[in-house]
C-alpha positions as CSV (number, residue, x, y, z in Angstrom):
1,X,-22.3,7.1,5.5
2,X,-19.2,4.7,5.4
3,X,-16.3,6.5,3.4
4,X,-13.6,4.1,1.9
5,X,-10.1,5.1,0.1
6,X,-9.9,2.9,-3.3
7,X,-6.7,2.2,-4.5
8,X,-6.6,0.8,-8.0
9,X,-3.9,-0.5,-10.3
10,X,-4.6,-0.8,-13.8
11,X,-3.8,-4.4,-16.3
12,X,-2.4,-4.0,-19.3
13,X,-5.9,-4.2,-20.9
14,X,-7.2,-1.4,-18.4
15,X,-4.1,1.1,-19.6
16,X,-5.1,0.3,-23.7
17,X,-8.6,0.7,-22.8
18,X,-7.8,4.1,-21.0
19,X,-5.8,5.1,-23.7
20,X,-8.1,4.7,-26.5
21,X,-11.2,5.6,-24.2
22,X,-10.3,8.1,-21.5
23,X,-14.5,9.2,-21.3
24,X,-14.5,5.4,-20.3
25,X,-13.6,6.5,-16.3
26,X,-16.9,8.5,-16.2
27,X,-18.7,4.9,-17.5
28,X,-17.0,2.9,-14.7
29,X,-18.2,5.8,-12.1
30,X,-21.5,5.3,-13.0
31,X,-20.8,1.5,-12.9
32,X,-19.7,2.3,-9.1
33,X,-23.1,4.2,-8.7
34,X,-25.1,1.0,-10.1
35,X,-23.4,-1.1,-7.6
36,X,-24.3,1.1,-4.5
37,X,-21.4,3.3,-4.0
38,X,-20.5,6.9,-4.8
39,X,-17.2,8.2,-6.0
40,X,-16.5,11.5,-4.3
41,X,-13.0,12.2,-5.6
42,X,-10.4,10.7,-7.9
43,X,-7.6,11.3,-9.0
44,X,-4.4,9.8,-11.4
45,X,-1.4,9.2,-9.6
46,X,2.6,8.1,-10.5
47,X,4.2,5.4,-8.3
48,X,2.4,2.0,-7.6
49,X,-1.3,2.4,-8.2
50,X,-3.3,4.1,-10.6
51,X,-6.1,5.9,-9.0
52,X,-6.9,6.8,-6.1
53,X,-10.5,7.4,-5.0
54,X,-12.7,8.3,-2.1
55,X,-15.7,6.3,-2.4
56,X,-18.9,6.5,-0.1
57,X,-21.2,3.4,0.7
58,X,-23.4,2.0,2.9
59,X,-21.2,-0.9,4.3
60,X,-18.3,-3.0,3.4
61,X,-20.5,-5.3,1.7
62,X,-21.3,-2.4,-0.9
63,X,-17.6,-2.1,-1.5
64,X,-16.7,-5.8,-1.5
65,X,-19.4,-5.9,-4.1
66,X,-18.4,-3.1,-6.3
67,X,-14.2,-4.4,-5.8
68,X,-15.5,-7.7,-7.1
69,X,-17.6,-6.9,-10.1
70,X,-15.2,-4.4,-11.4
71,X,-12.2,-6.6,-10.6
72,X,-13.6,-9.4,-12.5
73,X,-13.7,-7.3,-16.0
74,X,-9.6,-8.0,-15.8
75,X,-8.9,-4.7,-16.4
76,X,-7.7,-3.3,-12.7
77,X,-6.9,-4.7,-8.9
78,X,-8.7,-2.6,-6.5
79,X,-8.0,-2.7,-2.5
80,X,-10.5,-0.7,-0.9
81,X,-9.9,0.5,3.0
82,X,-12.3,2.0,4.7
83,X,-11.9,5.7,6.5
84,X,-12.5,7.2,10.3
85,X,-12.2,10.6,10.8
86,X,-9.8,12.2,13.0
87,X,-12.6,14.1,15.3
88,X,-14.6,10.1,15.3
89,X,-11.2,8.4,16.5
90,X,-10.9,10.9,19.4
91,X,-14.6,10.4,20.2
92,X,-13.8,6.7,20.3
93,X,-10.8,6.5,22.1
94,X,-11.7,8.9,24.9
95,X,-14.6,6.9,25.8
């Protein structure tokens, strides 16, 4: 299965929201699970973005839907890239 890095930046809303709810990032993991996807890490980070998670889906459509519908709610930006491993890219370019 597809494995995508999300990268996601929370608003102003999404920080008070954190704050006052923290067991609210279990909620929105579920939300992902609803949506078709599966979030197989996460973690907080300092610098530019928020979170950073490693999500698994079917296809891009999957995460296009899941970056939309949770985008929408105003309370992150999400950009989602999806991953190849190393051992796959090899495969590929030696063929």
């Amino acid at each position: 299965m597809p494995t995508y890095i999300m990268l996601s930046k929370l608003s102003e809303q999404g920080l008070q929201t954190l704050r006052a709810n923290p067991e609210r990032l279990k909620e929105v993991n579920k939300d992902v699970e609803e949506l078709g996807a599966r979030v197989l890490h996460q973690w907080f980070v300092l610098g530019p973005y928020d979170f950073v998670n490693i999500v698994e889906a079917d296809d891009a459509k999957a995460i296009a839907r899941v970056s939309i519908a949770i985008s929408a709610r105003g309370s992150t930006e999400l950009e989602s890239f999806e991953l190849i491993e190393v051992d796959e890219l090899v495969n590929v370019l030696s063929a």
